[in-house]
N, C-alpha and C positions, 0 to 999 in steps of 0.2 A: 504493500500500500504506500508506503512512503515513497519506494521507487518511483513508481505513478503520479504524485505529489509534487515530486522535482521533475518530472518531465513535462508535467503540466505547467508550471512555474517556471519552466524554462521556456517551455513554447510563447507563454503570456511573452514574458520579456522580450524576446525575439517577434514580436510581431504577430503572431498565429491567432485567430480567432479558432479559440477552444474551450469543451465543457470542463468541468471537472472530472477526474476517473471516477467517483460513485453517476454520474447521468450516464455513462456506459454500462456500468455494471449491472443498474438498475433496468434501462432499456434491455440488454440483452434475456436478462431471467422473466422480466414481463412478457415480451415475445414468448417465451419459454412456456410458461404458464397457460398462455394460448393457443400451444399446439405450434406456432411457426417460426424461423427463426428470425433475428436479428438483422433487420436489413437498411444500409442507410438510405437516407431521403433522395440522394439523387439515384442509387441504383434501383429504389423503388419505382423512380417515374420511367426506367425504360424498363421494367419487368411485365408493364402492360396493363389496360385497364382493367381487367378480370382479376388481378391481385389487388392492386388497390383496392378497389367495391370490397373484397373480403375482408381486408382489415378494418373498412370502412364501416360494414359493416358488426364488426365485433365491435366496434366505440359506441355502437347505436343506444345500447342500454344504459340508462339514465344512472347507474352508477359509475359506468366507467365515461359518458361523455364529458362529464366536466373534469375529468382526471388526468393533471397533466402529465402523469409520470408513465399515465396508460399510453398517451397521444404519442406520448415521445418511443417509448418500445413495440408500438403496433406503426406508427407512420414515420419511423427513423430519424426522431428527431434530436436524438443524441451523436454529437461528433464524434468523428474516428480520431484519436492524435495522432498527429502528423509525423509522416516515417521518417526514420532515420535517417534517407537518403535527401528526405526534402528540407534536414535542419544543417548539412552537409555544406560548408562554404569553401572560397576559393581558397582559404588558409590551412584547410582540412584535409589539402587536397594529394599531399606528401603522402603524408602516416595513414591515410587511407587506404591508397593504395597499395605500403609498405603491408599491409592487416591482409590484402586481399590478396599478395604475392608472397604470401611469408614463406610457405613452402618451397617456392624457388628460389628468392631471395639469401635461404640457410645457406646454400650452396656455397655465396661469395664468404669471402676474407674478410675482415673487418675492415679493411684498407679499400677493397671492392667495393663494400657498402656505404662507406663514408664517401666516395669519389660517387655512386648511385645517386643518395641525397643531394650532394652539393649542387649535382648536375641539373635535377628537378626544382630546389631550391631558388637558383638563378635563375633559369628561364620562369618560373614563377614567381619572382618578383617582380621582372622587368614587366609581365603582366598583368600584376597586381598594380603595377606604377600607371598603366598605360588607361585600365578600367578606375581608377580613382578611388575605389570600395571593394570592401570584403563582400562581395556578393555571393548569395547562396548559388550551387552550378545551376538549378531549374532558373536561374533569373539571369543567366550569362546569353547575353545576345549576340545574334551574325554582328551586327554593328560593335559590339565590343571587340571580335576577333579581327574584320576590318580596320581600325584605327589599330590594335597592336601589329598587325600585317605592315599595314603603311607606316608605324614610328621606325620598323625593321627595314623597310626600303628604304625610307631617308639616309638610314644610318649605312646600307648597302650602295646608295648613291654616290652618298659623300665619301666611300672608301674605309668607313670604321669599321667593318665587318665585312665578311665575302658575302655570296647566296647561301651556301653550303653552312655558313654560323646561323644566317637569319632561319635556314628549314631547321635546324638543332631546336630553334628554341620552338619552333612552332610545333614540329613533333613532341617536344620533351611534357608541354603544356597540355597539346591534344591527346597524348597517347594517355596523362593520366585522367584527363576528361574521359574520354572513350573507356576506358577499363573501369572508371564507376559507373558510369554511363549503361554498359553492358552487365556489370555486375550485378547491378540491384536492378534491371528491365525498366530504367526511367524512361518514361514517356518524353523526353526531349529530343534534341534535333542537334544531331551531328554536325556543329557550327565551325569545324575546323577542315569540313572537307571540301577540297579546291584549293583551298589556301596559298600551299607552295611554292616557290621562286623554282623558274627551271635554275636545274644545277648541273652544269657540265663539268665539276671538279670530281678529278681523275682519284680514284680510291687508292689509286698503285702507286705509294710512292719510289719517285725513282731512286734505282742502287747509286751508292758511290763508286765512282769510275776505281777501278782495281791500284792505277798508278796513286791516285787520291790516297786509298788506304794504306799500301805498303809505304807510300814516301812520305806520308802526311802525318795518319794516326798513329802509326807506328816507329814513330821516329824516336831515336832514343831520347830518354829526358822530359819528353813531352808531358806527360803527366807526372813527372818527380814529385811536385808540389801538393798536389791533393791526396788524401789521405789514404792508407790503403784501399779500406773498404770499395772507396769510390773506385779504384783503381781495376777491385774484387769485378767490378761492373761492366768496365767499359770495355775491358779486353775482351772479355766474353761472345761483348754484344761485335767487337771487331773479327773477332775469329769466326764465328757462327751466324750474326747476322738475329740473334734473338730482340726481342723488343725488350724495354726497360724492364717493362715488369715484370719479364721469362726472367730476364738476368737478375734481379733484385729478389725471385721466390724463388732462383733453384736451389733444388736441393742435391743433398751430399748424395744420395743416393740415385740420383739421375744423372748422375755427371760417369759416364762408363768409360774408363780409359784404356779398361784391358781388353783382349779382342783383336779380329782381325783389324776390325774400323774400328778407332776411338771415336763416339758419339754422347752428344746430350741428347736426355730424353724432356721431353716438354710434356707432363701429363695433369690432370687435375686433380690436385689434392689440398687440400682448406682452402679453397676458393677454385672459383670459375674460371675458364679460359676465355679470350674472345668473340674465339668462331669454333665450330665442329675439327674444322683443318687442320686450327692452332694445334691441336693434338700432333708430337709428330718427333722423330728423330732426324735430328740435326748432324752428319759430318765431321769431327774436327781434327787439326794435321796435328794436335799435340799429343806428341809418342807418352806412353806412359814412363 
């Protein structure tokens, strides 16, 4: 009961025209009582006029016609409170989705997760900046996603950002709209599709030319100054070509030297990899 109490009281605050939870409680056991169930007002007027005349008539007798409590459980006149998803704002819109991916989510590293956040984070404030109010998602409009679209072109005009940063934030923001959206079957309107800047940026980055690494990165001295660890790093990433954060999580025991090939192995363990691909054995000329 007191549960019901605060969510009543919170609905109030937030704006909601609602009953108290005893006008529910009371509706639904009156229905009860009269053989039918609990139905609210608006879904009674499309159930048809043959329903209504029947509850209409059970009001007919002179005890229960002036009985508001009757009026309210026989012609739905007790409020539903409002779902969870409709009290649901654009600040909510992180750790919601975090609740609703938590299964896959386990997956990442705490380093994974944190870089997860940050990244939804950002592109949600910039449109939090852009809509002016914490609005709840049912009340987020096509015109709100156009003016954050267009503050991202400006900014792609003027050269502050590419296409490819301006679709980052628009996916980052739609993708957790759409995953509540779909999650809880809201009756709203997918307002982030069309949206996107053609992006002709190239996903492959290019290699370092061969003479670049042997006479460049590998030149003696070159790193003398930064610490081991870092050092732990970059060689790695020079001999084999792994990204930072292969080189930064591998481990002792994927690093195979004996053998005909000495290779690293790249596999997932306390955290996620990139892609399916990233999976993979790596090459390297260092003899054991």
């Amino acid at each position: 009961m007191m549960r019901d109490l605060e969510e009543f009281w919170r609905a109030k605050r937030e704006g909601h025209d609602v009953h108290p939870p005893h006008y529910l409680e009371e509706a639904i056991a009156v229905a009860k009582t009269f053989g039918v169930p609990y139905i609210p007002a608006v879904e009674l007027s499309e159930a048809g006029i043959e329903a209504i005349a029947q509850r209409i008539a059970l009001l007919s007798s002179p005890e229960n016609a002036g009985n508001e409590i009757v009026f309210r459980g026989l012609l739905g006149g007790a409020k539903l409170p409002p779902k969870k998803e409709d009290r649901l704002k654009i600040s909510d819109m992180v750790a919601t989705v975090e609740t609703i991916r938590a299964v896959d989510l386990k997956k990442k590293s705490l380093g994974q997760l944190k870089k997860w956040r940050d990244a939804k984070n950002l592109a949600l404030g910039k449109f939090r900046a852009v809509v002016k109010a914490d609005k709840a998602l049912h009340q987020i409009t096509r015109n709100d996603v156009i003016n954050f679209r267009e503050q991202l072109q400006e900014r792609i005009l003027d050269e502050q950002i590419t296409n490819h940063t301006g679709n980052k934030y628009l996916k980052q923001v739609g993708g957790m709209y759409n995953t509540i959206r779909r999650h809880y079957l809201m009756d709203i309107v997918n307002h982030f599709e069309g949206m996107l800047f053609p992006d002709d940026e190239c996903q492959q980055r290019e290699a370092f030319p061969v003479e670049y690494v042997q006479h460049t990165l590998l030149q003696d001295g070159l790193f003398d100054d930064i610490n081991p660890e870092a050092r732990g790093v970059i060689y790695p990433m020079v001999e084999t070509g792994l990204r930072t954060s292969e080189a930064c999580n591998l481990l002792p025991e994927n690093i195979l030297l004996k053998g005909d090939i000495p290779h690293v192995r790249i596999a997932p363990k306390n955290r996620v990899l990139k892609t399916k691909e990233s999976a993979r054995e790596i090459p390297s000329s260092v003899a054991p």
